[in-house]
N, C-alpha and C positions, 0 to 999 in steps of 0.2 A: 504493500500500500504506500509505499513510500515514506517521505518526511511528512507529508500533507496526512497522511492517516496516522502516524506514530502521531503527530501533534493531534488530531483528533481525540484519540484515546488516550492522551497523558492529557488534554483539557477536562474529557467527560472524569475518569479517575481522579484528577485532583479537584474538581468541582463538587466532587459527595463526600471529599476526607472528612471524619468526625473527629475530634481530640480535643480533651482536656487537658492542662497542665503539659502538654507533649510539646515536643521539638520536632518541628518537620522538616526533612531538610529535600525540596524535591530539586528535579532537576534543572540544571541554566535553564533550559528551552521553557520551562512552565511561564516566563516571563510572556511568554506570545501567545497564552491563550486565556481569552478574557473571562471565560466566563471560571475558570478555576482561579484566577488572579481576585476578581471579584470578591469571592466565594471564600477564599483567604485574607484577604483584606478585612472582608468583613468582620471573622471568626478569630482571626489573631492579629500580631503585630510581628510584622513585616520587616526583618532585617536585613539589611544589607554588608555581608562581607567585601569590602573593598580590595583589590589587590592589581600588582600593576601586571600590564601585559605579558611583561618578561616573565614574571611570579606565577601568571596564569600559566604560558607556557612550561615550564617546569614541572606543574602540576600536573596537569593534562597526560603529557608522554604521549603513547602512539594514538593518533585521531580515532582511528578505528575501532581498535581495540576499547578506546575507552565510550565509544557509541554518541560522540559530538554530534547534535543534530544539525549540519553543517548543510546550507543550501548549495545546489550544483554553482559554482563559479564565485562561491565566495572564499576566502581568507579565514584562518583564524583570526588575525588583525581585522579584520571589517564584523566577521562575526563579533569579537571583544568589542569593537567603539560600537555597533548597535546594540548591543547588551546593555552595556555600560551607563548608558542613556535612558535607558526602561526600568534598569534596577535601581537608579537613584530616584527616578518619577513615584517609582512605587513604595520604595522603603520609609519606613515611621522611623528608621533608625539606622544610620550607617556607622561600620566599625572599620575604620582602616585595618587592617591584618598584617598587612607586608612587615615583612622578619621578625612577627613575633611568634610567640608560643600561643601554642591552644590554650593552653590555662591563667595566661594573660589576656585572650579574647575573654574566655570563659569569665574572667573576675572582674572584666571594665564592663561586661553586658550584665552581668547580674548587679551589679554596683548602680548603672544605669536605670535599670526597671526597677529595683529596690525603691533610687530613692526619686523615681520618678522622670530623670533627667533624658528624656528619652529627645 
């Protein structure tokens, strides 16, 4: 079915997630479908991990193997700046990331929601 249907079915699946108190962490692509975006927006608060290109890259490793919903004729670099764009429109709350640790993410976001400073 293509990327047009993988995004289909990763909209209708994250447009019915139910959670309490849970951490969702879904995928880049969830950003381009509205009505799971919606549907999240509503139900939680919306973080955004920041990180830079290069960082991204890093991360990632081989395209394929990691299943980037990557359109025919695009870039990773054009995929990251249209990304980049939609996750900051959306987020209630961005955390820059680049060189630190998980448990310094972990302790500036809970520190944040704690005492509101969102």
């Amino acid at each position: 079915m293509g990327l047009a249907g993988f995004l289909e079915v990763e909209n209708e699946v994250n447009a019915s997630v139910r959670a309490d108190r849970a951490v969702i962490a879904p995928g880049g692509s969830v950003i381009y479908c509205r009505d799971a975006m919606a549907h999240l927006s509503a139900e939680s608060l919306i973080v955004y991990l920041k990180i830079s290109f290069e960082e991204m890259l890093s991360r990632i490793g081989d395209v394929k193997d990691r299943g980037v919903a990557l359109r025919p004729g695009f870039t990773l670099r054009d995929l990251y700046d249209e990304r980049t764009v939609l996750y900051e429109a959306a987020a209630d709350l961005t955390v820059d990331v680049e060189g630190r640790s998980v448990g310094s993410v972990v302790d500036e976001l809970r520190e944040r929601i704690e005492t509101g400073r969102i």
